[in-house]
Each structure stands twice: as C-alpha cells, then as structure tokens.
N, C-alpha and C positions, 0 to 999 in steps of 0.2 A: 616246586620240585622236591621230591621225596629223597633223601637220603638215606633211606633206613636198610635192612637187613637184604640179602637178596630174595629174589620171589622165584623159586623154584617152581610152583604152581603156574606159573604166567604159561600162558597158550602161544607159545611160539612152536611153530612146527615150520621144520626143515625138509619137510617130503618132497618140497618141488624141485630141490636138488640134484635129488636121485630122477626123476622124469625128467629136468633139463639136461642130466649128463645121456640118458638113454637118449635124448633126442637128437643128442648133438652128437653124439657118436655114432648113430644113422644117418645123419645127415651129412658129416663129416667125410665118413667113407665114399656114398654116392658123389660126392662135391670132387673128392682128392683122387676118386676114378675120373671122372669126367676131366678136370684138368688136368690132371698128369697125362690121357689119351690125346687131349685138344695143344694142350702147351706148353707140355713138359713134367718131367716126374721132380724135379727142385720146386716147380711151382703146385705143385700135388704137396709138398713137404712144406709148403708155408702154407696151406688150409688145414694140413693137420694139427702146425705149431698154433695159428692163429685159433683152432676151436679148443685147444688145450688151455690158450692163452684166458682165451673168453670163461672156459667153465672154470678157470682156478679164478680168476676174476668175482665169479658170482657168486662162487663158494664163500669165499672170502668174506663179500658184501653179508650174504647169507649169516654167515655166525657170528660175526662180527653186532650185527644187527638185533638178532635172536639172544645174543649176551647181554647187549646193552636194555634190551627190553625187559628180562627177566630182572634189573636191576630196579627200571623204573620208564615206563611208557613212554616220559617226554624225554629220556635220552637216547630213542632211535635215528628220529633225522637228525641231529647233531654227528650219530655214528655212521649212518649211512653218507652223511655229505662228506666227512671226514673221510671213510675209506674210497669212497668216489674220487675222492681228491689223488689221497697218495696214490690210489690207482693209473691214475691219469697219468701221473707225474710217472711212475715207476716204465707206464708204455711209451711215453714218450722218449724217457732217458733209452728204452731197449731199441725202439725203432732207429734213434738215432746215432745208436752206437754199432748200429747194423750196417758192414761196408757198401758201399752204394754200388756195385756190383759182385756183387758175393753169392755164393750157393742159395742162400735163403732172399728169392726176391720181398723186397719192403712192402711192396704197391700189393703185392698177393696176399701178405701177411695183412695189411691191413685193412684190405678189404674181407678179409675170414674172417676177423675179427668185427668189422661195420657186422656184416651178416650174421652171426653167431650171435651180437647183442641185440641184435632185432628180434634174433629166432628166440634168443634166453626171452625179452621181453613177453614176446606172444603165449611162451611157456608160464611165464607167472600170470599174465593177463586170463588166462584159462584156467589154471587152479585156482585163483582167486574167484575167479568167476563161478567154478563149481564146487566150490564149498561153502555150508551152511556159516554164514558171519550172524554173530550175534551183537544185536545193540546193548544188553544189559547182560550180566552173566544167566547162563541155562542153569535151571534146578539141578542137584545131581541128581545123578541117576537112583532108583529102586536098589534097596537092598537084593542080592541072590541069593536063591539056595533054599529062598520059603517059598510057601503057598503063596499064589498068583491072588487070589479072594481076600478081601478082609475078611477082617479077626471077627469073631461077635457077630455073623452076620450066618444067613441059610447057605449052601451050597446048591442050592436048586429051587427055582420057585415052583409053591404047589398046587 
C-alpha cells in the first residue's frame, strides 16, 4: 500500500451518477404514477423517498470511492465495503424508526429501494460495459494545433 501524495491524475470518473439519477428519475415517476393510481398516493410517496433514498446512497458510494482511489487503487474496496456498511446501518436505523403505521408505508419504501439498487446496479453494469477499460495505461494523446504529417518528410508522394 502506497502512502504517498494524492493522485489527482487517477481515472476515476463519476459520469455514471448523472445517467443513474436520469434513470431513476424516469423511472421513479412512471413507478409513483402507477402506485399512487393502483394503492394510494402515501404509497406513491415512499417510491419516491425510497428512489431518493437509493441515488443519495450511490452518490455517496460513488465519491466516496473515487476519493479513496485517487489516493491509492488498494484503498477502494476497503471504502467501498466501509460505506456499504454505514449505509446499511443508517437504512436500517431509518426504516426502523419509521411508525409502523404512518404516512410513509415501510414495505413500499423498501421495496423502492430493493428496485432502485437493482436498476442503479444494471446502470453501472452498462457503463462499465460500454467503456473502453484499459489493462496498462493508453499513450497520451497527439499534440494539437500542428500539422497532422511528420516533420522531415514529403507531403505528397510523386
């Protein structure tokens, strides 16, 4: 394990963030129409807590993550399992400070929340999927703003 300076440079990208909150907020709405129409507008109001729940949950994991990485590679799963954790602990304590008949049904909320980390899942499972991963680091890139051709060479064969 490295201790050293932070790595500013480390290739952590947090894009999937932004496309799992777009997702979950279309999905969200469709979800908290449908059961507020089927079983009530309180239970529309725990798919929408439970998809707020889920994406500040992944956020979280997200930079949490992306922090420790930029520090040093093998302190990701450490921080990952770490915020996993308190995460757990935090829904637990909320669910179960939630009155067992109260405005906010529990069983709706935590099933938006089951779905919501399934749909986050599928959501990283597919950026990860469709981004170029590299084994070894990629050359940088070409200098811009010159000629395309080597130096010292014809611009045209004759």
């Amino acid at each position: 394990m490295s201790t050293g300076p932070s790595r500013p440079e480390a290739p952590w990208d947090l894009s999937f963030l932004r496309v799992g909150a777009v997702v979950t907020a279309g999905v969200a709405a469709v979800a908290a129409s449908v059961t507020g129409l089927l079983a009530g507008w309180d239970d529309a109001i725990g798919v929408l807590v439970g998809a707020v729940v889920v994406t500040a949950f992944f956020v979280v994991s997200g930079v949490v993550v992306a922090w420790a990485g930029r520090i040093d590679d093998s302190f990701t799963l450490p921080a990952a399992l770490g915020a996993f954790f308190v995460k757990a602990l935090l829904l637990f304590a909320v669910l179960n400070a939630l009155p067992e008949n109260g405005w906010l049904d529990r069983r709706t909320l935590a099933w938006a929340v089951v779905v919501g980390a399934l749909l986050w899942s599928g959501v990283q499972l597919r950026w990860v999927w469709t981004r170029p991963l590299y084994y070894v680091t990629p050359p940088p890139p070409p200098p811009t703003g010159g000629s395309a051709r080597p130096r010292g060479g014809p611009a045209t064969r004759g």
